[in-house]
C-alpha positions in Angstrom: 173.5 150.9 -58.4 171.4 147.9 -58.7 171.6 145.6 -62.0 169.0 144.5 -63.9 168.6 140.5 -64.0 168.3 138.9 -67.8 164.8 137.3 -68.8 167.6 134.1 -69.1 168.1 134.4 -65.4 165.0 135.3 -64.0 163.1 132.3 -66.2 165.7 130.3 -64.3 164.7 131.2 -61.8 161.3 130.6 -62.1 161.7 127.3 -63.3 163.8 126.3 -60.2 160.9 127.9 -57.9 158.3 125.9 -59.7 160.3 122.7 -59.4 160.6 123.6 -55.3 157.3 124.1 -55.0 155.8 121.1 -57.2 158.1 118.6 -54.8 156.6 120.9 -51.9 153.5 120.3 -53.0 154.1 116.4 -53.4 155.7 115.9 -50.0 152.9 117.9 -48.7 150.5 115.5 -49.9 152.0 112.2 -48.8 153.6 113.2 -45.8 151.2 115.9 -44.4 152.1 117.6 -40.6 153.0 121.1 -39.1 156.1 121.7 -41.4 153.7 122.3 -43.9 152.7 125.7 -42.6 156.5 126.5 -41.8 156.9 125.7 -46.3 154.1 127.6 -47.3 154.8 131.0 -45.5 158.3 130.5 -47.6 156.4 129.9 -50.3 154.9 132.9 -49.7 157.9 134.9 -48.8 160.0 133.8 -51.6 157.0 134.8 -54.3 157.2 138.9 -52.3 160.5 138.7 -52.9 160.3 137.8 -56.3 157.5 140.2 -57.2 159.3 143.2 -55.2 162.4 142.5 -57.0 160.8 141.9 -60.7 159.5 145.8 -59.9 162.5 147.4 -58.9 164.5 145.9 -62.0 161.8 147.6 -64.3 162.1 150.8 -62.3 166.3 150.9 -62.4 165.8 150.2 -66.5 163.2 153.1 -66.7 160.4 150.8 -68.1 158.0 150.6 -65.2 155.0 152.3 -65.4 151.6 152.9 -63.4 149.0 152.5 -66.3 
């Protein structure tokens, strides 16, 4: 069975993400180069991950819905 992760946790979370990203962002801008494309597809793989996950926690409570 899968637990469902408290709003305390997942706004962690979230917070740490956006801190990750802002200093992603940052680097990206002063030091610029191919890694950046290598960071952003994690970006982008870590923000699936997070939406995927977010949806399956509603659907194991029994709150998701369609509408």
């Amino acid at each position: 069975m899968l637990a469902v992760v408290s709003p305390v946790a997942y706004g962690l979370s979230v917070v740490v993400g956006l801190g990750a990203c802002a200093s992603a962002c940052v680097a990206a801008r002063l030091r610029p180069g191919p890694w950046t494309l290598h960071v952003a597809r994690l970006v982008g793989l870590l923000l699936a991950i997070d939406a995927c996950s977010y949806t399956i926690g509603l659907i194991v409570a029994g709150t998701w819905s369609a509408t």
